[in-house]
N, C-alpha and C positions, 0 to 999 in steps of 0.2 A: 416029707417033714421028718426031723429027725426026732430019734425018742427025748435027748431032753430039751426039746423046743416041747414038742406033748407036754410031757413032768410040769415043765414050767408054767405054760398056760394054764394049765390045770390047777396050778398050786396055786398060781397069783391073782391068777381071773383076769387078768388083761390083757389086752389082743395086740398093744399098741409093740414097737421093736424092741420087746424087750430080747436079750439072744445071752449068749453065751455064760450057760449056770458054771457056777462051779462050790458043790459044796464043800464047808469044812472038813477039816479032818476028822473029828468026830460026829459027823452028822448032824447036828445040831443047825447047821446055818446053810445059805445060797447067798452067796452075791452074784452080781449078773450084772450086766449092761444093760442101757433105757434112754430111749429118748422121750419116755412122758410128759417131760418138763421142757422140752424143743433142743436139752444139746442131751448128748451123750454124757451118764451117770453112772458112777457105781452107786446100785445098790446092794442092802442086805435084807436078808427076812428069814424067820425063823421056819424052818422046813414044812410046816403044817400051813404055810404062808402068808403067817400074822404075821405082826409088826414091821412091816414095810419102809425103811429106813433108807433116805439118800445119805451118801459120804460126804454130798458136797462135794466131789472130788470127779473134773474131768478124768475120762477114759476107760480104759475097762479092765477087770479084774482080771490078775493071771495067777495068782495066788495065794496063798494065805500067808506066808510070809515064816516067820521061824527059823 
């Protein structure tokens, strides 16, 4: 298992697929991919891994944009 698949579960407390973190540029955030909800989602969540936010938005994050 890789370290941030660890990080993650850790942070978020859910076992289900969530994968691929990538936080912001200033640490502040993690969006990641899930299939929680049955399809594939970005999320976001603030790095202490409150506030758990779907984008509503198929597929998965590859960066933060800028």
């Amino acid at each position: 298992m890789s370290r941030t698949t660890v990080v993650h579960n850790q942070v978020d407390g859910y076992d289900d697929s969530d994968s691929i973190p990538l936080w912001s540029p200033n640490g502040n955030k993690i969006a990641f991919d899930s299939d929680r909800y049955g399809d594939d989602e970005i999320f976001v969540m603030n790095a202490d891994g409150s506030n758990v936010v779907s984008l509503g938005q198929r597929g998965f994050a590859t960066s933060w944009g800028g």
